[in-house]
MMTF fields as JSON, N, C-alpha, C and O atoms, coordinates in Angstrom:
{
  "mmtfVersion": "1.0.0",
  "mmtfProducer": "UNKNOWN",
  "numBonds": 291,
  "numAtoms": 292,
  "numGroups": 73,
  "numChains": 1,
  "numModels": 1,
  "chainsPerModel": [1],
  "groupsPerChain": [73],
  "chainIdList": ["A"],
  "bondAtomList": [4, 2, 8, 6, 12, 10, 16, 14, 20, 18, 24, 22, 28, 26, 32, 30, 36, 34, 40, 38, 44, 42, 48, 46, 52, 50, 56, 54, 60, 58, 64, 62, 68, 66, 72, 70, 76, 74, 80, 78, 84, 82, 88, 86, 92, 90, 96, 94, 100, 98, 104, 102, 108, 106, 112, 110, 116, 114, 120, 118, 124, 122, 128, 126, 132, 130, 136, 134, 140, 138, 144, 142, 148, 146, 152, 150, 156, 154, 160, 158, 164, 162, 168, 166, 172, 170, 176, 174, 180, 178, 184, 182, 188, 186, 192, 190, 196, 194, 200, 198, 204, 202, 208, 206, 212, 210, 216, 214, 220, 218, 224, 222, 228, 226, 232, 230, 236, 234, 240, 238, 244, 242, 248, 246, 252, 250, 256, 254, 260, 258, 264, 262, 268, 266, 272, 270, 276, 274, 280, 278, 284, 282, 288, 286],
  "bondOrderList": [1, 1, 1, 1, 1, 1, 1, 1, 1, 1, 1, 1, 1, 1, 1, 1, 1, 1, 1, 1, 1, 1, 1, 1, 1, 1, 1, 1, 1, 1, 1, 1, 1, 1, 1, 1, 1, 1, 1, 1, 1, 1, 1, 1, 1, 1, 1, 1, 1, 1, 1, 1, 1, 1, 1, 1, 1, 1, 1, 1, 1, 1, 1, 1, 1, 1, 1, 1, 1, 1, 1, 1],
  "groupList": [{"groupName": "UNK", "atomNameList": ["N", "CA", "C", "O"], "elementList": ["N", "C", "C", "O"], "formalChargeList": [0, 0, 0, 0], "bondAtomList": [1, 0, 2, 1, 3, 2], "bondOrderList": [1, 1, 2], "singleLetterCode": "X", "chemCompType": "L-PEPTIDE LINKING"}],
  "groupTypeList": [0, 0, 0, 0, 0, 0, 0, 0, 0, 0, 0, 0, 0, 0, 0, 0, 0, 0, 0, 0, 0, 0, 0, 0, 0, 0, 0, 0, 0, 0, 0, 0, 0, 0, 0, 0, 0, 0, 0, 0, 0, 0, 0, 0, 0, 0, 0, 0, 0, 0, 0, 0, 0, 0, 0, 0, 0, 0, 0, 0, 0, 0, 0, 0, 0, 0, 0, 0, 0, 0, 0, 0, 0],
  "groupIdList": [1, 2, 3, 4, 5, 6, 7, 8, 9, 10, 11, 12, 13, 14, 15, 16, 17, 18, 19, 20, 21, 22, 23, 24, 25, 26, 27, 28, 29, 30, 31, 32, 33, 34, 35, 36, 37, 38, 39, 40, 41, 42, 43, 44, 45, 46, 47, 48, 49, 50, 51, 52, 53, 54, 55, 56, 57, 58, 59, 60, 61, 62, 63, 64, 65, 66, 67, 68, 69, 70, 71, 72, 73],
  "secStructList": [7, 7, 2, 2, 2, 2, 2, 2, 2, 2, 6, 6, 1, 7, 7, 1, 7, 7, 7, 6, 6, 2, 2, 2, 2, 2, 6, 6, 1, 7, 2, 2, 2, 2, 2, 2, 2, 2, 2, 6, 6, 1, 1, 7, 7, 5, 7, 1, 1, 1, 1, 7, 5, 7, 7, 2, 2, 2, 2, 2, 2, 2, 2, 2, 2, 1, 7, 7, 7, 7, 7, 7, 7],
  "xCoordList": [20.567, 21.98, 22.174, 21.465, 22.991, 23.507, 24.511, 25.202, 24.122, 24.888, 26.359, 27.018, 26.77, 28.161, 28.988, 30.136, 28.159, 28.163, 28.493, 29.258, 27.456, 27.211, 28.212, 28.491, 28.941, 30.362, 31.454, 32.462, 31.194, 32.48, 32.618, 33.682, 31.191, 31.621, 31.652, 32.427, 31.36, 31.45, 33.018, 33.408, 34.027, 35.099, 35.894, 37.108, 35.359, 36.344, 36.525, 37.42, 35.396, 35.361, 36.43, 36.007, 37.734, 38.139, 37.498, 36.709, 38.07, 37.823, 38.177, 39.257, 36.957, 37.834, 37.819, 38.209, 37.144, 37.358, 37.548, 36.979, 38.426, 37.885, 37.664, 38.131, 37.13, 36.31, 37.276, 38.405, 37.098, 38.281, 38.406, 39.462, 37.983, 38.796, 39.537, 40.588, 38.951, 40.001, 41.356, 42.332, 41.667, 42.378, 43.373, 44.581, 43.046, 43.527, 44.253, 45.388, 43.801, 44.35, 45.428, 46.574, 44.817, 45.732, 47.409, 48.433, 47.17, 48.343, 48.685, 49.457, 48.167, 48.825, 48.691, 49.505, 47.359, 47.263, 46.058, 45.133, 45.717, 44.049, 43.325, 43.799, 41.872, 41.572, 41.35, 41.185, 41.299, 41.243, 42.379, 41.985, 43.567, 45.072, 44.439, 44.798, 43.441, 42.733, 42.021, 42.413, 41.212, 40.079, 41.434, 41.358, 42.341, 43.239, 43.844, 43.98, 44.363, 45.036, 44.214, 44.52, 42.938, 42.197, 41.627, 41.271, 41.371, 40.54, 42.355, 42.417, 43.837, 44.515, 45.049, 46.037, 44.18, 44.426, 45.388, 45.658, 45.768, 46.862, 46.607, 47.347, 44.938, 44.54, 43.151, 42.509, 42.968, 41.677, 40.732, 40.911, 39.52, 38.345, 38.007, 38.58, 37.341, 35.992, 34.913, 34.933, 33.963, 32.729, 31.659, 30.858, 31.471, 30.352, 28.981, 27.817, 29.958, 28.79, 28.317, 29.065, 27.553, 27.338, 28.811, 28.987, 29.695, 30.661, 31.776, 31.582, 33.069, 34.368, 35.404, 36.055, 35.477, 36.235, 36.992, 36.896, 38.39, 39.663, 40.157, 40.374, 40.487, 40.889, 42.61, 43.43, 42.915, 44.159, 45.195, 46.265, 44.686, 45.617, 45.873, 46.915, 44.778, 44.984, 45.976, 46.41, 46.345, 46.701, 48.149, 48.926, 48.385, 49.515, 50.138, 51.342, 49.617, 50.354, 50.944, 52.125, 49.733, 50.177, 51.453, 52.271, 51.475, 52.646, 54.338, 55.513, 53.7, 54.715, 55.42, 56.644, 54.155, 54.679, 55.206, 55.847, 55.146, 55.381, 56.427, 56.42, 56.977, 58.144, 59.605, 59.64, 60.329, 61.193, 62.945, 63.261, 63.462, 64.645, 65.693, 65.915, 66.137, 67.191, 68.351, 68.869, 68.717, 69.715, 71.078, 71.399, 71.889, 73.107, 74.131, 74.032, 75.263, 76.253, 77.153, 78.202],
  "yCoordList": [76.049, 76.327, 77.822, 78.354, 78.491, 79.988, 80.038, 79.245, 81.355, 81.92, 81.607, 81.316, 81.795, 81.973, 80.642, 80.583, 79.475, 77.922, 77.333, 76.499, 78.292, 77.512, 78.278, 77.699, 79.309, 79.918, 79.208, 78.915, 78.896, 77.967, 76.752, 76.615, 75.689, 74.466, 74.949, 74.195, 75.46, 76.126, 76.193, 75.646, 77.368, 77.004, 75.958, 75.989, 75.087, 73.436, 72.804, 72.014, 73.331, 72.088, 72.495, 73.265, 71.96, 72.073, 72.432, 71.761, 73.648, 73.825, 72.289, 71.732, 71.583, 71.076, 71.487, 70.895, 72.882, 73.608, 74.949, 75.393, 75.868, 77.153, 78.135, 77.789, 79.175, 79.668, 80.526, 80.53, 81.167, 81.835, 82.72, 83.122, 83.638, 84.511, 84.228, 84.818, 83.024, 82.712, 82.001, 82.242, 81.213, 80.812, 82.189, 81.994, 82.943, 84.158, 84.656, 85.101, 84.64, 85.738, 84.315, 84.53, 82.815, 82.182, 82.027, 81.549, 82.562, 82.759, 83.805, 84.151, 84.602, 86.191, 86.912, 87.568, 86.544, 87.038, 87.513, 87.189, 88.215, 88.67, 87.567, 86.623, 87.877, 86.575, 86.793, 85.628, 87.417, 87.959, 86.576, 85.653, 86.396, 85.629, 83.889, 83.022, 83.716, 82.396, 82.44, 81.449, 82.906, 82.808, 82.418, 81.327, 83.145, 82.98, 81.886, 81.275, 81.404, 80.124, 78.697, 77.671, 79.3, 77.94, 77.67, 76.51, 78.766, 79.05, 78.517, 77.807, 78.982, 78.036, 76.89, 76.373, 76.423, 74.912, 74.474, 73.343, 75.6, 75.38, 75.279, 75.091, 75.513, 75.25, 74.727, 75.096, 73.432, 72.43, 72.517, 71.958, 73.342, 73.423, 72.466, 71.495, 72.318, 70.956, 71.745, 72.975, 70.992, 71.764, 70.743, 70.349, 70.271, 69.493, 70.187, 69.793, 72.109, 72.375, 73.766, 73.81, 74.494, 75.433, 76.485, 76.722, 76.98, 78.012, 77.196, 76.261, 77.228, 77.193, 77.253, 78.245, 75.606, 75.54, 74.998, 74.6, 75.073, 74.689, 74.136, 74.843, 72.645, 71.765, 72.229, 72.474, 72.279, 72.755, 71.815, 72.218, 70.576, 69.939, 70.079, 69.653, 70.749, 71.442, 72.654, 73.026, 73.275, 74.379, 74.393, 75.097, 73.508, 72.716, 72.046, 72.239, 71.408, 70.661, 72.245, 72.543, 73.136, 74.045, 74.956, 75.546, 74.968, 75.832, 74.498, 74.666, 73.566, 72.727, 72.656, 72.599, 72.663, 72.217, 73.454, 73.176, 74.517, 76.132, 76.429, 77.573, 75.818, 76.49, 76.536, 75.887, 77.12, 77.656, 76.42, 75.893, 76.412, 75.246, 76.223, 77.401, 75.629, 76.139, 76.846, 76.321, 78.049, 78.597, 78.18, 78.219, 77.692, 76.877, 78.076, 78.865, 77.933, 79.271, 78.856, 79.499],
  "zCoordList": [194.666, 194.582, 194.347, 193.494, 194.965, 195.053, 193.498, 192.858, 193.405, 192.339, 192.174, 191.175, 193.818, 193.71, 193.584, 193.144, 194.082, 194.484, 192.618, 192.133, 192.033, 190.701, 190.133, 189.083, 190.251, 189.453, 189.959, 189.314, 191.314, 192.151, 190.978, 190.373, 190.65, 190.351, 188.767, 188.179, 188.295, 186.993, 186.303, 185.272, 187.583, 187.363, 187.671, 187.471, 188.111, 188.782, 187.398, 187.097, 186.469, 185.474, 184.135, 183.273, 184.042, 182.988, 181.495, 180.829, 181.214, 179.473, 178.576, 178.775, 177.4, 176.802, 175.258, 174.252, 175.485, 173.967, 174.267, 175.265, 173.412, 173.639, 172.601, 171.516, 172.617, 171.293, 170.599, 171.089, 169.688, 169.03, 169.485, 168.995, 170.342, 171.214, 172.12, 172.371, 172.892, 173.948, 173.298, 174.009, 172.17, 171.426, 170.827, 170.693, 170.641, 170.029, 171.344, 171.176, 172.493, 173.78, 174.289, 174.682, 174.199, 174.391, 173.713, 174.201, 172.6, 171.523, 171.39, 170.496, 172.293, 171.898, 170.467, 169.817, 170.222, 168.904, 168.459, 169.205, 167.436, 167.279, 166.656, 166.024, 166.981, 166.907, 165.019, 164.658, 164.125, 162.899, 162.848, 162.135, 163.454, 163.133, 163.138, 162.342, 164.245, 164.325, 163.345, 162.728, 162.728, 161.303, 160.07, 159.504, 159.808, 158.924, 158.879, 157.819, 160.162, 160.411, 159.902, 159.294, 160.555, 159.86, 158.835, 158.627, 157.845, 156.502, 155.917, 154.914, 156.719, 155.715, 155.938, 155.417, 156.93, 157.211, 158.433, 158.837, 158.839, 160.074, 161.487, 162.453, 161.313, 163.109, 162.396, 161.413, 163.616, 163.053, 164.105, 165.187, 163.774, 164.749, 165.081, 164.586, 165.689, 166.488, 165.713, 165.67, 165.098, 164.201, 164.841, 163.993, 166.004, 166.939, 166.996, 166.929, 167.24, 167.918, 166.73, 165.753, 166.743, 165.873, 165.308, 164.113, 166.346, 166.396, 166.508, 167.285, 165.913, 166.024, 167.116, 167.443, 167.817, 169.712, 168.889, 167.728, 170.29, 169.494, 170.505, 171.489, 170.546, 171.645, 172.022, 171.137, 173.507, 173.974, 173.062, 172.605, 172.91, 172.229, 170.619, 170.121, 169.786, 168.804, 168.763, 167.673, 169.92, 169.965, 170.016, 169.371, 170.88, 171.219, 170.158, 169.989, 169.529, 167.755, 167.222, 167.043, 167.038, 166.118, 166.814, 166.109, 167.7, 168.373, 168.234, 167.909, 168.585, 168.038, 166.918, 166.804, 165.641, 164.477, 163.817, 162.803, 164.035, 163.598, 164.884, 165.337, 165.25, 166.461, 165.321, 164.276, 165.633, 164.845, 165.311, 166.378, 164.291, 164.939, 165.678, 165.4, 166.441, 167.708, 166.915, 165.929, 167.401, 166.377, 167.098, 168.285, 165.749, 166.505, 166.067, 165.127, 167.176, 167.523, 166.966, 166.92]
}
């Protein structure tokens, strides 16, 4: 299999974690803001594997549950 074959199917395959940088650039934020969030309990790693992934759907609660209420006019 070619290099380029194995980056092709490489990217087909959905993320189903991503590491705290990509979590940080996903949120627009440094990733220093992801270490904080979760040392205070507000974003919940996956701890499966040695390093700290953060499921889209983790990411997604927290943007949910921290969204701000609709300002009424």
């Amino acid at each position: 299999m070619s290099k380029k074959t194995q980056k092709e199917n490489k990217a087909a395959l959905p993320k189903l974690a991503y590491s705290t940088n990509d979590a940080a650039e996903m949120l627009g934020v440094n990733p220093a803001t992801i270490w904080r969030l979760t040392k205070r309990g507000l974003l919940r790693p996956s701890k499966g594997i040695r390093y700290a992934r953060y499921t889209l759907e983790e990411l997604q609660r927290y943007l949910r549950e921290t969204a701000s209420e609709p300002v009424k006019a």
